[in-house]
C-alpha positions as CSV (number, residue, x, y, z in Angstrom):
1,X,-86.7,-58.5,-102.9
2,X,-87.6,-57.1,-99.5
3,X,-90.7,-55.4,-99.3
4,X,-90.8,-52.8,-96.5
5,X,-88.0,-50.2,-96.0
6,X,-87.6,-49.2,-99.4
7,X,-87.5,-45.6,-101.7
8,X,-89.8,-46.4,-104.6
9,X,-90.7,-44.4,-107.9
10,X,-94.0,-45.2,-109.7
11,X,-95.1,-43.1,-112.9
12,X,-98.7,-43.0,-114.0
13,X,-99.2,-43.0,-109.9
14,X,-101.8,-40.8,-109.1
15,X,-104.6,-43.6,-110.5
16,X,-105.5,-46.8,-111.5
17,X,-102.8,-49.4,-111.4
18,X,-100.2,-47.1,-109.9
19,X,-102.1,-45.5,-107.3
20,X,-102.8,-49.2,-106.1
21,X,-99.6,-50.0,-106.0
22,X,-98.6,-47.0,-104.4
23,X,-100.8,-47.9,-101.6
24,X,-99.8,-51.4,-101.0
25,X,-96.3,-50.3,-100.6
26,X,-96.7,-47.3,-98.7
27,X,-99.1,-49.2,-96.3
28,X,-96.3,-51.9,-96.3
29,X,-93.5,-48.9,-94.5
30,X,-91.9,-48.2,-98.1
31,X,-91.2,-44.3,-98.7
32,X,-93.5,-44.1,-102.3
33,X,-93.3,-40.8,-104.8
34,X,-95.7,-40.6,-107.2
35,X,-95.3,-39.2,-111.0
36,X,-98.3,-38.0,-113.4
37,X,-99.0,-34.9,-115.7
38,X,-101.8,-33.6,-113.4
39,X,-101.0,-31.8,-110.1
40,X,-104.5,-31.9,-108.5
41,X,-104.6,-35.4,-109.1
42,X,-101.4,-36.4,-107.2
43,X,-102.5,-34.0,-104.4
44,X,-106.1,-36.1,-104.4
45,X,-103.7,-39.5,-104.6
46,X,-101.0,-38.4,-101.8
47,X,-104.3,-37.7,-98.8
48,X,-104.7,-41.6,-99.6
49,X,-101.0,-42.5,-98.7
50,X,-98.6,-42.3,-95.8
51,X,-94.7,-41.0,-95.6
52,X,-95.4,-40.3,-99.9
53,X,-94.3,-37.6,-102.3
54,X,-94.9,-36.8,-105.8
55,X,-93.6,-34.9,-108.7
56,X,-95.7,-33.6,-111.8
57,X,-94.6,-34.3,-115.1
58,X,-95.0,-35.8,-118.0
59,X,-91.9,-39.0,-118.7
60,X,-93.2,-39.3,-122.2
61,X,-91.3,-35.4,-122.5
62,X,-87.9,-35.8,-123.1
63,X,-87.2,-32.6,-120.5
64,X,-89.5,-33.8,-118.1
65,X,-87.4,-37.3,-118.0
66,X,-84.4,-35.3,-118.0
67,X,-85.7,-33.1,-115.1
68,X,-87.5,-36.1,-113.0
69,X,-84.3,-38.2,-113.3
70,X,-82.3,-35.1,-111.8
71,X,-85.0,-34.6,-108.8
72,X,-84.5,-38.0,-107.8
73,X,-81.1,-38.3,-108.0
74,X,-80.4,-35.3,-106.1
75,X,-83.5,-34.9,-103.7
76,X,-84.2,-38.8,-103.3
77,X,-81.2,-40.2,-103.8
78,X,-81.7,-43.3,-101.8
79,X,-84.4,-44.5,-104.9
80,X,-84.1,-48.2,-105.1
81,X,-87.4,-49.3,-107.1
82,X,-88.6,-48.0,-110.2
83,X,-91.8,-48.7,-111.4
84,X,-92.6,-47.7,-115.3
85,X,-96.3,-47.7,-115.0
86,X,-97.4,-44.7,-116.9
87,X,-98.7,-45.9,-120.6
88,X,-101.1,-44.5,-123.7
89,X,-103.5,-46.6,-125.7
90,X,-105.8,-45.7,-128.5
91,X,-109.0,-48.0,-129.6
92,X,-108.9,-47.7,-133.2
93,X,-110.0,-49.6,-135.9
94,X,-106.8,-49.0,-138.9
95,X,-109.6,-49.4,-141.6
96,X,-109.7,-45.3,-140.3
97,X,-107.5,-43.1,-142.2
98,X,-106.9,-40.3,-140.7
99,X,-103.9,-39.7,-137.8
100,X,-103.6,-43.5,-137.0
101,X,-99.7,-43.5,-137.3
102,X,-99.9,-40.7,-135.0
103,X,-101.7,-42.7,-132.6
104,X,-98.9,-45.4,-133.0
105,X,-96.2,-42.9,-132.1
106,X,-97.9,-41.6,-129.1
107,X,-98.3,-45.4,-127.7
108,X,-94.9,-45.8,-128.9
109,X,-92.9,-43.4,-127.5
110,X,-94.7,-43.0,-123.9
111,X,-94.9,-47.6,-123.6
112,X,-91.5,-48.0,-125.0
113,X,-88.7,-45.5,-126.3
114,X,-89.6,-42.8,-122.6
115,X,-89.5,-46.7,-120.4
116,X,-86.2,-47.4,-122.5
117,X,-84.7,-43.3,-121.6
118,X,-85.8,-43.1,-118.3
119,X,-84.5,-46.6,-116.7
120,X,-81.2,-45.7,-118.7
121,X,-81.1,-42.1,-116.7
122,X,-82.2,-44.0,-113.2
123,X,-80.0,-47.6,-113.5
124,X,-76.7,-45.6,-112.7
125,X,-78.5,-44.6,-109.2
126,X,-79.8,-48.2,-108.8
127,X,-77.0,-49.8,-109.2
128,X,-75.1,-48.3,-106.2
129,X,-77.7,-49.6,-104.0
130,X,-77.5,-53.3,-102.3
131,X,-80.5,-54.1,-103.1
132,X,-82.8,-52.3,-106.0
133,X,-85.3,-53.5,-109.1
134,X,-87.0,-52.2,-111.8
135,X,-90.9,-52.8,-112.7
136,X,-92.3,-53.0,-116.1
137,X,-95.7,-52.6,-116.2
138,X,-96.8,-54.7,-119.8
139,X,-100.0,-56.5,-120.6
140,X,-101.8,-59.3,-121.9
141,X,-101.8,-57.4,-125.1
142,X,-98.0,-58.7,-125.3
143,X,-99.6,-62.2,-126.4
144,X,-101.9,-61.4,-129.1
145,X,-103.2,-57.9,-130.5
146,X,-106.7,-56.6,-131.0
147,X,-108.7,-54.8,-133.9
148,X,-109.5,-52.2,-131.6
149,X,-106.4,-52.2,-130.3
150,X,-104.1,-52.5,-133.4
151,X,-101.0,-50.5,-131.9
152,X,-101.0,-50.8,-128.2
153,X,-100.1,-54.6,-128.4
154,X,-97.1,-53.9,-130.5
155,X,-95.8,-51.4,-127.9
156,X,-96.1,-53.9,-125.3
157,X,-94.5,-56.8,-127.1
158,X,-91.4,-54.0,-127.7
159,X,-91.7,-53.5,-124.2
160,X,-91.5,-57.2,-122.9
161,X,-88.2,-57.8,-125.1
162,X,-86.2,-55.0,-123.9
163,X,-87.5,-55.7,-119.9
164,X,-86.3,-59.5,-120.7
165,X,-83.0,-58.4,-122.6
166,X,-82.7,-55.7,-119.2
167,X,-83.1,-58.6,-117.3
168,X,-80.3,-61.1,-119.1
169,X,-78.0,-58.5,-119.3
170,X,-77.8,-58.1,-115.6
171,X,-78.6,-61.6,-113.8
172,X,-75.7,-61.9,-112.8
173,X,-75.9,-58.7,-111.2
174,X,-76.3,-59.9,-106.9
175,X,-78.3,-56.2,-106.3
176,X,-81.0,-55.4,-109.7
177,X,-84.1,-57.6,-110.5
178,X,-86.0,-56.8,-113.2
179,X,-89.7,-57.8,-113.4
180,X,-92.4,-57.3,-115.4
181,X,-96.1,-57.2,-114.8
182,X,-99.2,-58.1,-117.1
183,X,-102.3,-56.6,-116.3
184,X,-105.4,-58.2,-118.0
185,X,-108.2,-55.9,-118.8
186,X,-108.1,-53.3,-115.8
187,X,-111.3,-51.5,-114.2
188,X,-109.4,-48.0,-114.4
189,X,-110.2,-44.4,-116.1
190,X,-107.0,-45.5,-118.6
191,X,-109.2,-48.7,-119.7
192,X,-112.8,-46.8,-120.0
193,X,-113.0,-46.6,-123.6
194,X,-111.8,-49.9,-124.3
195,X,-114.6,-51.7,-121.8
196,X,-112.5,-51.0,-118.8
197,X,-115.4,-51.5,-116.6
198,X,-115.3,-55.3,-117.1
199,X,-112.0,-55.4,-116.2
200,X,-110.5,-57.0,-112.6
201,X,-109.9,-54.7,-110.1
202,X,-106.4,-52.4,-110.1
203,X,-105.7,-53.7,-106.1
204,X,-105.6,-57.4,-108.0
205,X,-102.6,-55.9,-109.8
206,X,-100.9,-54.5,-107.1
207,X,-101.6,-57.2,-104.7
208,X,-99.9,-59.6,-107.5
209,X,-97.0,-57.4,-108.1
210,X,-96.5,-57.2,-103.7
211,X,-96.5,-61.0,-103.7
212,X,-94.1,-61.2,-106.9
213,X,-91.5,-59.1,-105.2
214,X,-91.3,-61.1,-102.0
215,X,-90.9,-64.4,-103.9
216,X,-89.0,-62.9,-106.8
217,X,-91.2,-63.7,-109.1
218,X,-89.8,-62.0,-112.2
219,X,-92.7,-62.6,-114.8
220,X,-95.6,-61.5,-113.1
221,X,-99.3,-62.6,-115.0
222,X,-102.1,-61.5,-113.9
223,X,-105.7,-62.7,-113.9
224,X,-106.5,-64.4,-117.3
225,X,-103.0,-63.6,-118.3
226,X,-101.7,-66.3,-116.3
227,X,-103.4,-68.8,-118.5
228,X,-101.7,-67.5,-121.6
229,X,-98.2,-67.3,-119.6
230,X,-98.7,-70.9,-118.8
231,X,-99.2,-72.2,-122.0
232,X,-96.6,-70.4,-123.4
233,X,-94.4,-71.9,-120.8
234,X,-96.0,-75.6,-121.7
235,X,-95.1,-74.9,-125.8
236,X,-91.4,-74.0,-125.0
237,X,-90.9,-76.5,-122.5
238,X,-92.3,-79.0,-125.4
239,X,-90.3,-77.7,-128.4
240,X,-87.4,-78.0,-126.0
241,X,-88.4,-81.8,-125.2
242,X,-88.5,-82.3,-128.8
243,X,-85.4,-81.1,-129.7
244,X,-83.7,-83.2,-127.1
């Protein structure tokens, strides 16, 4: 995947893991427009970024998907990366009984059933172009979930099967890629109340995901992730051994 001359949308951009992002692509000569729910914050994230745009709203809103989708296909068209960034995560114990299925269907639908809608509404745009991909950002959570954490992993591992069936169903497809990122515990305001602060920094996520997409690298680990990644790759690569 080239990295420099492209149109790229990032949600959950004006922060964290998407702002970083944003940076290393718009510092690379891509044109970058940001997403997020708050409008001061993308107008603090866009003085940190060259030829960059953004547009407020909230994807996890059916309307606003409906209504972002239409921006970009009729303001900026030429959109040839999409980057589903923006998430929700509760630290919870489920021992608690009060609202923690409402916490599940908050994680839910903004990690997976908004991820699912919004590519749908963009592929048709993507697809037209010679050359376009799609970014998942998932997590390390996708290999194991956490007490505190009881939901969020479950999102993610719904979110890693869809971005591999996304990527099956069109490999033999000579213009889409499909990649997906896992972030490790990330130093961000997202992470704070889940020890965030010990986390690696959100540049070591974007500097990954740069290097990914001029190798095309479709599974991108991060960090401690790659160690899970790798012996996950050893245990199939045995049971495959075995069975021949």
């Amino acid at each position: 995947m080239k990295t420099t001359g492209n149109t790229v949308f990032i949600s959950g951009g004006s922060a964290g893991i998407g702002l970083a992002i944003a940076k290393n692509l718009s510092a690379a000569g891509n044109k970058v427009i940001i997403n997020g729910r708050n409008e001061e914050r993308l107008t603090n994230a866009l003085q940190q970024l060259d030829n960059a745009t953004a547009i407020q709203g909230d994807l996890s809103i059916e309307a606003d998907r409906l209504r972002i989708a239409e921006e970009l296909k009729t303001k900026h068209s030429d959109v040839n990366i999409i980057i589903n960034n923006a998430g929700a995560a509760f630290g919870y114990l489920l021992s608690e009984t009060t609202n923690t299925h409402e916490k599940a269907q908050i994680e839910m639908n903004t990690n997976y059933f908004s991820v699912i809608h919004f590519t749908e509404l963009l592929l048709p745009l993507l697809l037209e172009k010679e050359s376009a991909a799609v970014v998942n950002i998932s997590s390390i959570a996708v290999y194991g979930s956490h007490k505190f954490l009881p939901t969020y992993g479950a999102t993610k591992a719904a979110l890693h099967s869809y971005t591999v069936a996304l990527r099956q169903t069109y490999e033999e497809s000579k213009s889409l890629q499909v990649y997906e990122v896992y972030p490790p515990l990330v130093n961000t305001e997202f992470s704070a109340e889940i020890g965030g602060a010990n986390g690696i920094p959100p540049s070591e996520v974007a500097d990954e995901l740069f290097i990914a997409l001029e190798k095309d690298q479709f599974e991108v680990p991060v960090g401690e992730t790659k160690a899970y990644a790798a012996a996950t790759r050893e245990a199939f690569a045995s049971l495959s051994r075995n069975r021949g």
